[in-house]
Biopython code that builds the backbone (N, CA, C, O; Angstrom):
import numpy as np
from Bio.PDB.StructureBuilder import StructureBuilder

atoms = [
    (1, "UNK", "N", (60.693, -72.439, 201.120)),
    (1, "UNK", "CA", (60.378, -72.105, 202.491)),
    (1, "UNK", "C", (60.887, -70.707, 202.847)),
    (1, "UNK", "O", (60.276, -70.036, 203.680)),
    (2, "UNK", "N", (61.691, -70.371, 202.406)),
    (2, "UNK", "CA", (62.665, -68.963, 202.729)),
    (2, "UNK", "C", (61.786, -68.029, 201.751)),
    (2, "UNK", "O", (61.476, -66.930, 202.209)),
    (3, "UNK", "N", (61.472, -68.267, 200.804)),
    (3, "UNK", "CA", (60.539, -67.118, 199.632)),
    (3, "UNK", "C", (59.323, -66.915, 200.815)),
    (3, "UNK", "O", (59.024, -65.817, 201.286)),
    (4, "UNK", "N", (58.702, -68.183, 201.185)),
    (4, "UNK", "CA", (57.867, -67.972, 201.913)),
    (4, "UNK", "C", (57.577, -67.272, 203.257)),
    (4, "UNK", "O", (56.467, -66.846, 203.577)),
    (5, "UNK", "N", (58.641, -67.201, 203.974)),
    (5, "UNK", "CA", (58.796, -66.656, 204.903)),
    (5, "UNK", "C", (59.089, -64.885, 204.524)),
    (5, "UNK", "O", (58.527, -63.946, 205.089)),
    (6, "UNK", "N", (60.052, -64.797, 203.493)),
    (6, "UNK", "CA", (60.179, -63.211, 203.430)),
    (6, "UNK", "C", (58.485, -62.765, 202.570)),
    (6, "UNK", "O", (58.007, -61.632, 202.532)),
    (7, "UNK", "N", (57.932, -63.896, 202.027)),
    (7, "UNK", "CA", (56.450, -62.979, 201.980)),
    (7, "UNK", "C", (55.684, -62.178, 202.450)),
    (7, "UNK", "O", (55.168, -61.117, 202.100)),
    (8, "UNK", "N", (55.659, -63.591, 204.296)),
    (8, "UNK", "CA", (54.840, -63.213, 204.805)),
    (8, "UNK", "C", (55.388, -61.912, 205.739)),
    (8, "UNK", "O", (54.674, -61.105, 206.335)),
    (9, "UNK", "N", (56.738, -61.944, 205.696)),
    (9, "UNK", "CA", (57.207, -60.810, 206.843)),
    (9, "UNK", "C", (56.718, -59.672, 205.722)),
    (9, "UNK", "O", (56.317, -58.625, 206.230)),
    (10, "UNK", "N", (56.701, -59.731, 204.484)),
    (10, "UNK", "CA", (56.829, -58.102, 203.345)),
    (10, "UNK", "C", (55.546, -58.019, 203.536)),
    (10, "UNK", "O", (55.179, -56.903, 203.167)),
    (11, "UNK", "N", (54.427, -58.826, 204.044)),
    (11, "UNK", "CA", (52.837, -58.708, 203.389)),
    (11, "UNK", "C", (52.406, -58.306, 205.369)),
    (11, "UNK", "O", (51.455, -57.554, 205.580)),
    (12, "UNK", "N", (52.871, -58.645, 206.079)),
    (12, "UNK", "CA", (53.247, -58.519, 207.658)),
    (12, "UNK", "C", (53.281, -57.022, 208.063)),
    (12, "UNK", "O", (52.436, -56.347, 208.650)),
    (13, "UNK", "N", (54.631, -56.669, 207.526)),
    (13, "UNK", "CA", (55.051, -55.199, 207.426)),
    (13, "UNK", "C", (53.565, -54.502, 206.651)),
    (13, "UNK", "O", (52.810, -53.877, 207.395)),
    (14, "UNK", "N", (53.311, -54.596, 205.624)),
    (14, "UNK", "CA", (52.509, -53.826, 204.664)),
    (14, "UNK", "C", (51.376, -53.565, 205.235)),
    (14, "UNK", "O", (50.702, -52.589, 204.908)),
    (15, "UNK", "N", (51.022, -54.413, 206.165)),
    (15, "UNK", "CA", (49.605, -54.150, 206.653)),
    (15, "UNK", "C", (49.724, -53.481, 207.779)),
    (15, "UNK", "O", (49.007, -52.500, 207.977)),
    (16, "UNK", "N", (50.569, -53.862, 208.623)),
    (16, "UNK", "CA", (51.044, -53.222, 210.205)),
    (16, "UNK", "C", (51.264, -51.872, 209.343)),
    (16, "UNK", "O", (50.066, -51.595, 209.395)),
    (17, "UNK", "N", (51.697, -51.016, 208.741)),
    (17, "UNK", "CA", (52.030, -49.524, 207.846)),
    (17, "UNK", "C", (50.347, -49.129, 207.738)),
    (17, "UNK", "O", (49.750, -48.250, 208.360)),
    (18, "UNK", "N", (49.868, -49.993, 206.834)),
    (18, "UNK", "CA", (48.172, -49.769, 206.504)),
    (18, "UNK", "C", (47.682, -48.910, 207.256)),
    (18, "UNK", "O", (47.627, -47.682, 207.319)),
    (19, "UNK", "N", (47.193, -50.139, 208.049)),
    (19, "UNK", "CA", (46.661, -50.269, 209.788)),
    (19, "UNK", "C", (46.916, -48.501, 210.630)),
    (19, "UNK", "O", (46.085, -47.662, 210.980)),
    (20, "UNK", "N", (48.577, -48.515, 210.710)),
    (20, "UNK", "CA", (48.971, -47.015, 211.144)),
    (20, "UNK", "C", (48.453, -46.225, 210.662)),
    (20, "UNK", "O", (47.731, -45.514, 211.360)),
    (21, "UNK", "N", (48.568, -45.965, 209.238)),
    (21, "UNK", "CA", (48.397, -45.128, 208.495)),
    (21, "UNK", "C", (47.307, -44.943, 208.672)),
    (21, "UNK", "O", (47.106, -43.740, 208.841)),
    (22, "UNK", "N", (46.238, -45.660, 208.740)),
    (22, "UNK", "CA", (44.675, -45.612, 208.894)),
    (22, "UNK", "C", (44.359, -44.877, 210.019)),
    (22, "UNK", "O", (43.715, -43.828, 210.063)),
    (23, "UNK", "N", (44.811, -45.442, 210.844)),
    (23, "UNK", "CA", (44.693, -45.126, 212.812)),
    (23, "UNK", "C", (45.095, -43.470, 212.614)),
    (23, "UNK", "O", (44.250, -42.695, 213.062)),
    (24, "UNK", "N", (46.374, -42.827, 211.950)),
    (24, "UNK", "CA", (46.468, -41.941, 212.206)),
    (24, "UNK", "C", (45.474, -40.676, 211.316)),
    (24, "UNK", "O", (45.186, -39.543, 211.702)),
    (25, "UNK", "N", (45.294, -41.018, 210.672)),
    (25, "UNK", "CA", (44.301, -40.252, 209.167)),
    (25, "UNK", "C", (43.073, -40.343, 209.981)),
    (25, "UNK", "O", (42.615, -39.206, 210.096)),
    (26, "UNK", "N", (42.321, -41.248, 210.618)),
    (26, "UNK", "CA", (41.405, -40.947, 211.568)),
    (26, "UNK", "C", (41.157, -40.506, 212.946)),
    (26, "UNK", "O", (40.181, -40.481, 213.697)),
    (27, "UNK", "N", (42.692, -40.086, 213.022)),
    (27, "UNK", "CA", (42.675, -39.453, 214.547)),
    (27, "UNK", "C", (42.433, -38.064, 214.208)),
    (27, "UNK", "O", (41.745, -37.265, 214.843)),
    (28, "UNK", "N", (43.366, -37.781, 212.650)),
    (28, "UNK", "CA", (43.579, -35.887, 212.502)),
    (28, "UNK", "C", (41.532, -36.156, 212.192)),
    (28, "UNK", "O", (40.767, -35.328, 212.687)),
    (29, "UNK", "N", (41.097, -37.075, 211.560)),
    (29, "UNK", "CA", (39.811, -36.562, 210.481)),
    (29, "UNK", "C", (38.598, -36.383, 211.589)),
    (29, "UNK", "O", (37.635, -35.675, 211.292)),
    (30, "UNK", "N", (38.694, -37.308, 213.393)),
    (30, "UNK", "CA", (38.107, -36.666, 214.146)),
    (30, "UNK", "C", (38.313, -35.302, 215.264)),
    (30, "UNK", "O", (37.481, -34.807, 216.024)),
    (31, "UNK", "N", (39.368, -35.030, 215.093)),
    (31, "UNK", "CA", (40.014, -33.805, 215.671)),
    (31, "UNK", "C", (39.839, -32.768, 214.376)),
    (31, "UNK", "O", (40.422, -33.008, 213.319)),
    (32, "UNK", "N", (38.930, -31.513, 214.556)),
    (32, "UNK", "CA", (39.296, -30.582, 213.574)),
    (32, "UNK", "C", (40.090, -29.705, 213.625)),
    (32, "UNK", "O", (40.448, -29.084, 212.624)),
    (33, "UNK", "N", (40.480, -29.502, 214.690)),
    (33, "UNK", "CA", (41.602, -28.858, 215.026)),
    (33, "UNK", "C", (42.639, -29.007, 214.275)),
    (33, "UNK", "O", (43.078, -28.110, 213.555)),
    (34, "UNK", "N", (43.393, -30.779, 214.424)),
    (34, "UNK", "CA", (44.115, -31.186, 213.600)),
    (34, "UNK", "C", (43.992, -31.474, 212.209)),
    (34, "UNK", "O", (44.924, -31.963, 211.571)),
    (35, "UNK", "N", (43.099, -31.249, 211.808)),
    (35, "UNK", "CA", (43.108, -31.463, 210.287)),
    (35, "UNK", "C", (43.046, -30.199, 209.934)),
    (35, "UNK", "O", (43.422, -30.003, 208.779)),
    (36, "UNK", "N", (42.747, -29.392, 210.446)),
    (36, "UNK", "CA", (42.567, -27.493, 209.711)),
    (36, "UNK", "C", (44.610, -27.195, 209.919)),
    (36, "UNK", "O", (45.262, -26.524, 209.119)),
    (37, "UNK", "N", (45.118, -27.795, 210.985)),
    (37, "UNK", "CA", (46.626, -27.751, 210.642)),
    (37, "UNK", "C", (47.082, -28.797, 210.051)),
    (37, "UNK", "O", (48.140, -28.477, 209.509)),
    (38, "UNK", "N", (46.822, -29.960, 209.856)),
    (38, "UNK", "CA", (47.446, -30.706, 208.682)),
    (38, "UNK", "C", (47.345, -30.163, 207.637)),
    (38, "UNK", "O", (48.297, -30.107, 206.858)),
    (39, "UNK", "N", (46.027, -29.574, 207.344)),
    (39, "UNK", "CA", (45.902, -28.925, 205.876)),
    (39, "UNK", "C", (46.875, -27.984, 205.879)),
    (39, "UNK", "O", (47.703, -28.016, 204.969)),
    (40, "UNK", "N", (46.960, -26.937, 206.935)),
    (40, "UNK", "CA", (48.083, -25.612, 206.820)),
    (40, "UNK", "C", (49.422, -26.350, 206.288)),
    (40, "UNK", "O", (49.797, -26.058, 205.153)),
    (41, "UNK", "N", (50.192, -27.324, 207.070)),
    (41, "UNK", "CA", (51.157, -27.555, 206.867)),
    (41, "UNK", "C", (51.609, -27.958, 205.452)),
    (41, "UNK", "O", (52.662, -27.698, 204.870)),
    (42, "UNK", "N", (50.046, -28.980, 204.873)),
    (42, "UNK", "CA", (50.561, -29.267, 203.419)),
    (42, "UNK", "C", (50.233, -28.229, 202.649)),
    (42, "UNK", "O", (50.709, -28.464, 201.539)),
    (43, "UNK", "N", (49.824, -27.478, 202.646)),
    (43, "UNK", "CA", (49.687, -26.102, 201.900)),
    (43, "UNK", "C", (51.344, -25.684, 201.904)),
    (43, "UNK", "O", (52.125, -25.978, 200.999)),
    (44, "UNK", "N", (51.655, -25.006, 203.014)),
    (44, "UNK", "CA", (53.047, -24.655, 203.520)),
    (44, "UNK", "C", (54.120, -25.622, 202.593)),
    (44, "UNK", "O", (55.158, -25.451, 201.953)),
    (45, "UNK", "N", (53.371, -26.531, 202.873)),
    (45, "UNK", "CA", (55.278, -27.107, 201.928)),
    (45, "UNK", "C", (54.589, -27.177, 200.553)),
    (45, "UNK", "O", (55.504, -26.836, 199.803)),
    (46, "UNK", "N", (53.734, -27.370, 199.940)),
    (46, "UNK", "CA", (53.229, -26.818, 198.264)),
    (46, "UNK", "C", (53.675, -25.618, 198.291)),
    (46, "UNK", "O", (54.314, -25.518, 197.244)),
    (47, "UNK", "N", (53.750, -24.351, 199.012)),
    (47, "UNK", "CA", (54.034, -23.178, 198.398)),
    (47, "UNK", "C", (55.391, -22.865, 198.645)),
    (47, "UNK", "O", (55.921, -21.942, 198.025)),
    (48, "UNK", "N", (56.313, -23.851, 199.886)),
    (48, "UNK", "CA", (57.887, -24.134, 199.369)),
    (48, "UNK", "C", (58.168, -24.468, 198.608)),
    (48, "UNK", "O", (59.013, -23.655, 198.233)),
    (49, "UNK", "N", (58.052, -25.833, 197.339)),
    (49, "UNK", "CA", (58.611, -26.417, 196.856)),
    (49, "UNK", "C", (57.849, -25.740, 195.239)),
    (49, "UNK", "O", (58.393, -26.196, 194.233)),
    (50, "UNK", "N", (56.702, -24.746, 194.988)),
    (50, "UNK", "CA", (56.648, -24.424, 194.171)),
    (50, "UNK", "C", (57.889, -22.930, 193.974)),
    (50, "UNK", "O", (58.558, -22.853, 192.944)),
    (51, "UNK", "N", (57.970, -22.278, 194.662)),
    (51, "UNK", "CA", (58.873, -21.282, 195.172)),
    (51, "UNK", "C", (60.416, -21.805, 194.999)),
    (51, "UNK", "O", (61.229, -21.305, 194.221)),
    (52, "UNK", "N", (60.658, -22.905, 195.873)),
    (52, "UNK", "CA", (62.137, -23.767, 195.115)),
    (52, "UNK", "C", (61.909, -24.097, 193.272)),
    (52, "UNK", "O", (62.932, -24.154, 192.590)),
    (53, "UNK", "N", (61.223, -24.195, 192.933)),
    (53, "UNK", "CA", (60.837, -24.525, 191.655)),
    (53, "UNK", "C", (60.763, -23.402, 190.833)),
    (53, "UNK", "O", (60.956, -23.767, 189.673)),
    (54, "UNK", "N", (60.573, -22.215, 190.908)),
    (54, "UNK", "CA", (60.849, -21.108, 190.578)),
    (54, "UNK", "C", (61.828, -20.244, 190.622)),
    (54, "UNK", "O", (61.993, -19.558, 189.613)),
    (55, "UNK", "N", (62.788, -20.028, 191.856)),
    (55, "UNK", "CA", (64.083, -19.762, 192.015)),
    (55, "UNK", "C", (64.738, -20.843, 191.056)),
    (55, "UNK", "O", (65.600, -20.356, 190.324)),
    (56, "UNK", "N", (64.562, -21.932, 190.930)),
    (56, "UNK", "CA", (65.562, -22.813, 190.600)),
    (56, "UNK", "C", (65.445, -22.506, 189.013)),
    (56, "UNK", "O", (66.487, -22.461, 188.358)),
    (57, "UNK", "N", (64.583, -22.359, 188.581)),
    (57, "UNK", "CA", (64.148, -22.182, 186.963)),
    (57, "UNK", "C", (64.846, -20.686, 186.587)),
    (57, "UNK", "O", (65.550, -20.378, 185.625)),
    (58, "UNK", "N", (64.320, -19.798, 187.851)),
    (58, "UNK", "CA", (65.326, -18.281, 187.438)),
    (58, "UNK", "C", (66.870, -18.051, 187.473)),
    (58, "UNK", "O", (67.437, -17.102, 186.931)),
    (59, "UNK", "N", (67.529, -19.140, 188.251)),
    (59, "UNK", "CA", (68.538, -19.076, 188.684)),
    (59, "UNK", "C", (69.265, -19.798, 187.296)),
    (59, "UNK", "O", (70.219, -19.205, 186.792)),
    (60, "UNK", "N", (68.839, -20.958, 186.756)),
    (60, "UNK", "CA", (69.188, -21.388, 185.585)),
    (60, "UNK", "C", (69.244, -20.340, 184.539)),
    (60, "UNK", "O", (69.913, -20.587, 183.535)),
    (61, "UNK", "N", (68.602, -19.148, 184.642)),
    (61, "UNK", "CA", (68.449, -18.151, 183.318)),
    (61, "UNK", "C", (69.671, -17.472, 183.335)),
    (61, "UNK", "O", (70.314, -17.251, 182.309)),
    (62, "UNK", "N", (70.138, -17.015, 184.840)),
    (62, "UNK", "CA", (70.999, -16.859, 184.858)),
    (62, "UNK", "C", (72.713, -16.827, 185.089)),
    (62, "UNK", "O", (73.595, -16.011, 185.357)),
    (63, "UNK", "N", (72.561, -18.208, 184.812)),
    (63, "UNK", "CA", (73.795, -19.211, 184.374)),
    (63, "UNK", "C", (74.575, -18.533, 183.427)),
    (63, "UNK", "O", (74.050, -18.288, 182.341)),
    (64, "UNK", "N", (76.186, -18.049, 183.718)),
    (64, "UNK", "CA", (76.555, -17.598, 182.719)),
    (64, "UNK", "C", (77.318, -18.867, 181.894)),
    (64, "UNK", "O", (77.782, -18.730, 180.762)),
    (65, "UNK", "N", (77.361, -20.124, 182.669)),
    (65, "UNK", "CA", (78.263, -20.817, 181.696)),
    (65, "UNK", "C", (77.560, -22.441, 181.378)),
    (65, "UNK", "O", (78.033, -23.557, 181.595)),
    (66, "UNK", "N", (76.089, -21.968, 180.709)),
    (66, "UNK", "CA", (75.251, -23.111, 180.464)),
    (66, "UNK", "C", (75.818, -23.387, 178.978)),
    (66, "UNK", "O", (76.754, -22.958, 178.303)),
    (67, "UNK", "N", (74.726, -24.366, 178.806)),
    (67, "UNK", "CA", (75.118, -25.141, 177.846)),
    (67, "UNK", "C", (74.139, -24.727, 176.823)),
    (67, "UNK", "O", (74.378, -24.754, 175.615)),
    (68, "UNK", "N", (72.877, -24.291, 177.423)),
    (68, "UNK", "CA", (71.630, -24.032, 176.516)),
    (68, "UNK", "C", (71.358, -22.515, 175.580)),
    (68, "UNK", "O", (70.348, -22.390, 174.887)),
]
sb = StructureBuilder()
sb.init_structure("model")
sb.init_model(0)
sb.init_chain("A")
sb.init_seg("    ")
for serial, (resi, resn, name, xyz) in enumerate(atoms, 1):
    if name == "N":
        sb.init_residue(resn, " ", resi, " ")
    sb.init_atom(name, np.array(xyz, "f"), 0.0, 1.0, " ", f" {name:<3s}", serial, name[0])
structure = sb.get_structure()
């Protein structure tokens, strides 16, 4: 009875998330406004975290007390 109950709350939760997730992906996809800046923003953090990814790789080169 208790397995059963935390099912239905995990399968409960999962769909209520869905559901959101859905609602909001079709609010930006009829607003173009908002989707020409959703796109900016995920662009924006792809060209942070490739940039952290590059400092971080140069910064390792110059490690004076690596191991490699």
């Amino acid at each position: 009875m208790k397995e059963a109950g935390l099912y239905l709350i995990i399968a409960g939760v999962a769909l209520f998330i869905i559901v959101f997730i859905g609602k909001i992906i079709s609010f930006i996809a009829n607003n173009p406004m908002l989707g020409i800046a959703t796109l900016a923003i995920i662009a924006g953090v792809f060209l942070l975290l490739l940039n952290m990814i590059k400092e971080n790789k140069e910064a390792k080169k110059d490690e004076p007390f690596s191991r490699d």
